[in-house]
C-alpha positions in Angstrom: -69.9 211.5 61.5 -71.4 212.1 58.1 -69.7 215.6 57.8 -66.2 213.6 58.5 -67.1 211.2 55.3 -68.1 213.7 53.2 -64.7 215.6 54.1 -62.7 212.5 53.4 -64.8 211.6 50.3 -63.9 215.3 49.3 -60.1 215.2 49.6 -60.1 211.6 48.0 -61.6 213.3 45.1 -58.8 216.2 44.8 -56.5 214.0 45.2 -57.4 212.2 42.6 -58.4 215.0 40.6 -56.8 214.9 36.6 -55.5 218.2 36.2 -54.7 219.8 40.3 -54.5 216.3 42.1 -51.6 214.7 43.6 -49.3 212.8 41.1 -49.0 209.9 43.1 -52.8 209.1 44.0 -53.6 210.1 40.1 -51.4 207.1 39.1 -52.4 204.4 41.2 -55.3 201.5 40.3 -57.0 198.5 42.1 -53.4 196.6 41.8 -51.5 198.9 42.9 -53.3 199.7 46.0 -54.3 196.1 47.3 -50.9 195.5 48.8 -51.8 198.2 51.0 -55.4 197.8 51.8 -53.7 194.2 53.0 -51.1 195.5 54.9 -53.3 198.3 56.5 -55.7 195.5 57.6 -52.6 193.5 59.3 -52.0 196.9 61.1 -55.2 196.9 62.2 -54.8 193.1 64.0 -51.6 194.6 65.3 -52.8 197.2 67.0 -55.5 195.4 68.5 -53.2 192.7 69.7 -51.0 195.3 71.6 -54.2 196.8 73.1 -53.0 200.2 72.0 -56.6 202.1 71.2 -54.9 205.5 70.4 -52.9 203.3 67.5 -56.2 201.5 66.8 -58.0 204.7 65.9 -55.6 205.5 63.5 -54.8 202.4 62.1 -59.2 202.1 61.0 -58.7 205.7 59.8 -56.2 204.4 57.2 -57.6 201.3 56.3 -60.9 203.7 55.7 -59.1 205.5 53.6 -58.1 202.1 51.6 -62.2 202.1 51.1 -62.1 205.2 49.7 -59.3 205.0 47.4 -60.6 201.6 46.1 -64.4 203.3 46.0 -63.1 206.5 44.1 -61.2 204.6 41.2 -64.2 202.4 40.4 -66.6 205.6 40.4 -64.4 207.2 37.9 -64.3 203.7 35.6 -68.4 203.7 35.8 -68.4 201.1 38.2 -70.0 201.7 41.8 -69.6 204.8 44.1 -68.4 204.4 47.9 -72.2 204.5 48.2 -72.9 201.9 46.5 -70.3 200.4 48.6 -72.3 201.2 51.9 -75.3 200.1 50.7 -74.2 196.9 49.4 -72.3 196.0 52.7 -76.4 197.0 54.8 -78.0 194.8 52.4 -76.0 192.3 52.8 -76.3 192.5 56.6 -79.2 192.9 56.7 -80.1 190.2 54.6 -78.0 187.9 57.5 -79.9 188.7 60.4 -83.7 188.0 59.7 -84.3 188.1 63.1 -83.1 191.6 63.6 -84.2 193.1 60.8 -87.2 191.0 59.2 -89.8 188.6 60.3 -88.1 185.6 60.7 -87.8 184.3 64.4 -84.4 182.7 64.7 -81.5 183.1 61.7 -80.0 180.5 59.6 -76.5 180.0 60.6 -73.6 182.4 58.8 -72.1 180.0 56.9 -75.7 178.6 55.4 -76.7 182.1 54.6 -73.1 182.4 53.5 -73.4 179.5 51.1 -77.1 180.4 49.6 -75.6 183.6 49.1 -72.8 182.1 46.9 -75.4 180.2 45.5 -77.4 182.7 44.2 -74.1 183.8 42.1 -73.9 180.4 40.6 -71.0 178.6 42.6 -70.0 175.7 41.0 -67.8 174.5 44.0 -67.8 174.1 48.1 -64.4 176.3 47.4 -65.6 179.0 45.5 -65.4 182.0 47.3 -61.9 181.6 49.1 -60.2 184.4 48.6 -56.9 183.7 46.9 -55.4 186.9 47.9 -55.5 185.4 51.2 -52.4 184.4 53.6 -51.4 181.1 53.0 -52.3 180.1 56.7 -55.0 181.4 56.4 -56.3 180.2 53.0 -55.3 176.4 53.7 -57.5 176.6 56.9 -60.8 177.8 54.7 -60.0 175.7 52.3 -60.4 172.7 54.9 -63.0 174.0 57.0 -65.3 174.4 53.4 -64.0 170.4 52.8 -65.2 169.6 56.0 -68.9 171.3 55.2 -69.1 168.6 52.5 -67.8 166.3 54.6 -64.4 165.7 53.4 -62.5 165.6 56.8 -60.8 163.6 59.2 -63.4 162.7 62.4 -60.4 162.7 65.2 -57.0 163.9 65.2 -55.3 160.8 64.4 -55.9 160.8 61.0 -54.3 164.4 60.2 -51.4 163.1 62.6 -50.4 160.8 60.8 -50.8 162.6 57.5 -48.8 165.2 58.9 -45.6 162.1 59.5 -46.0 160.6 56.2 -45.7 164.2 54.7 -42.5 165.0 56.8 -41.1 161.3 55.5 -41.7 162.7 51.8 -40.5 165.9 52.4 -37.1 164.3 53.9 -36.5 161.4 50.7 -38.0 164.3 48.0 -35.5 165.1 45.2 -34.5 168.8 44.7 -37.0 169.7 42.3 -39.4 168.1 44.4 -38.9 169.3 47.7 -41.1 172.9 47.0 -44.0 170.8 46.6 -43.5 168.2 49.7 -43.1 171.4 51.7 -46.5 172.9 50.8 -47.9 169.7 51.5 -46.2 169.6 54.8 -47.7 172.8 55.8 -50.9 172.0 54.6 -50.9 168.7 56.9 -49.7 170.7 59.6 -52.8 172.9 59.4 -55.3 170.4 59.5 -53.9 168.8 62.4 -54.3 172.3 64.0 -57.6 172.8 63.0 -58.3 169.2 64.2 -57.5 170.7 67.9 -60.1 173.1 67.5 -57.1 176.0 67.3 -57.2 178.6 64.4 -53.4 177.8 62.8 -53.2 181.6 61.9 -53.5 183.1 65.5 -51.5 179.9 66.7 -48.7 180.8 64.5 -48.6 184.3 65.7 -48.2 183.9 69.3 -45.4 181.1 68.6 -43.7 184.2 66.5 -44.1 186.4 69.4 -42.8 184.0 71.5 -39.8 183.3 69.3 -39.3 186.9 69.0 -39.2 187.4 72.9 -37.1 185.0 73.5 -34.6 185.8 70.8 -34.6 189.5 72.0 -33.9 187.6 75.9 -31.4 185.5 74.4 -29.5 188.5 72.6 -29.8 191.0 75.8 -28.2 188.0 77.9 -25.6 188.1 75.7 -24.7 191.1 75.8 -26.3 192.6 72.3 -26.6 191.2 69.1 -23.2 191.0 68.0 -21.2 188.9 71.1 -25.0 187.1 70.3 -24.2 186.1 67.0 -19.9 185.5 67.9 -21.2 182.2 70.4 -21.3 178.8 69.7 -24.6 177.1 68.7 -24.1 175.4 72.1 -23.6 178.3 73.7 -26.4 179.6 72.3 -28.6 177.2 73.0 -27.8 177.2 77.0 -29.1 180.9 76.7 -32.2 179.8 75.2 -32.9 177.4 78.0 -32.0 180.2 80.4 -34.6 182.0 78.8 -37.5 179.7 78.9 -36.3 178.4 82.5 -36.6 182.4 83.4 -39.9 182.0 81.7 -41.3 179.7 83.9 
């Protein structure tokens, strides 16, 4: 396995290499590589959602490369090595499972060791930490959950229900320059009602766009392809949705 890292740490470092290396690589910086470390990491969920392993492997080979890429450029700015990467990352686990690897008999939970962590680097806030490279989804959810740590949360459902009514209401009498705004706060109600369920909004979200997808696809092969799809009525349409889910069921 080490002989494999050391061969891709190798051809990261002709590839970045200032006089023989390849142009592109040579050019690119943190910035201009995080879009891709994000998308390989989505890739990664995909694959693992479809259950395809072959893909899998392939998919954690390129996001290993993002690790590389991202290591390299800060060891040639006099930052940290892909090393110093590795060891930081052991530490750190390490350091979150006393029980396996010290002398303590049971562990703290994550998020406690989590938050003395943060702690130690001088947060200020119960939100510092959150990512705001994050998915929106996403984000809002860690947002809340960090909230509800302090204790700033709803205790049933009811209250984020109704939230999530009175920001629909807004979002409906909001004035044009408004209406951006009422939406985020729509979606953001809409998430904490989720979460109030116990259901992670992200992964919910994702199944309801494969669902849509599926049934749009149905909808669209019933027709006869996408173009007699798209030549019906909204009524007509609509009956072959039904058809769908009915099939569905």
């Amino acid at each position: 396995m080490s002989a494999q890292l050391d061969r891709l740490l190798s051809i990261m470092s002709r590839l970045r290499d200032p006089h023989t290396g390849c142009e592109w690589d040579r050019a690119q910086d943190f910035s201009t590589i995080a879009p891709y470390t994000i998308e390989e990491a989505y890739e990664v969920a995909d694959a693992i959602e479809r259950g395809d392993m072959d893909d899998l492997r392939g998919e954690l080979g390129d996001l290993l490369l993002q690790v590389v890429f991202h290591a390299r450029i800060a060891e040639e700015a006099g930052h940290f090595d892909f090393t110093e990467v590795a060891r930081s990352i052991a530490d750190k686990m390490e350091a979150r499972h006393p029980h396996i690897f010290g002398e303590a008999e049971h562990s703290a939970g994550w998020e406690e060791l989590k938050a003395a962590e943060r702690a130690d680097r001088g947060a200020q806030s119960a939100l510092d930490g959150v990512a705001a490279a994050l998915p929106a989804l996403l984000r809002a959810e860690k947002l809340q959950k960090r909230a509800a740590r302090a204790g700033f949360d709803w205790p049933d459902p009811a209250g984020p229900a109704a939230k999530v009514v009175e920001e629909a209401q807004e979002l409906a009498e909001a004035a044009d320059h408004e209406r951006a705004e009422e939406a985020g706060d729509l979606l953001f109600a809409a998430v904490n009602l989720v979460r109030a369920y116990g259901v992670a909004p992200e992964e919910a979200l994702r199944a309801a766009n494969r669902k849509f997808e599926r049934r749009f696809r149905a909808m669209e092969a019933l027709a006869g392809g996408q173009e007699r799809f798209a030549a019906l009525s909204l009524d007509e349409q609509e009956a072959l949705w039904n058809a769908v889910k009915r099939g569905e069921r």
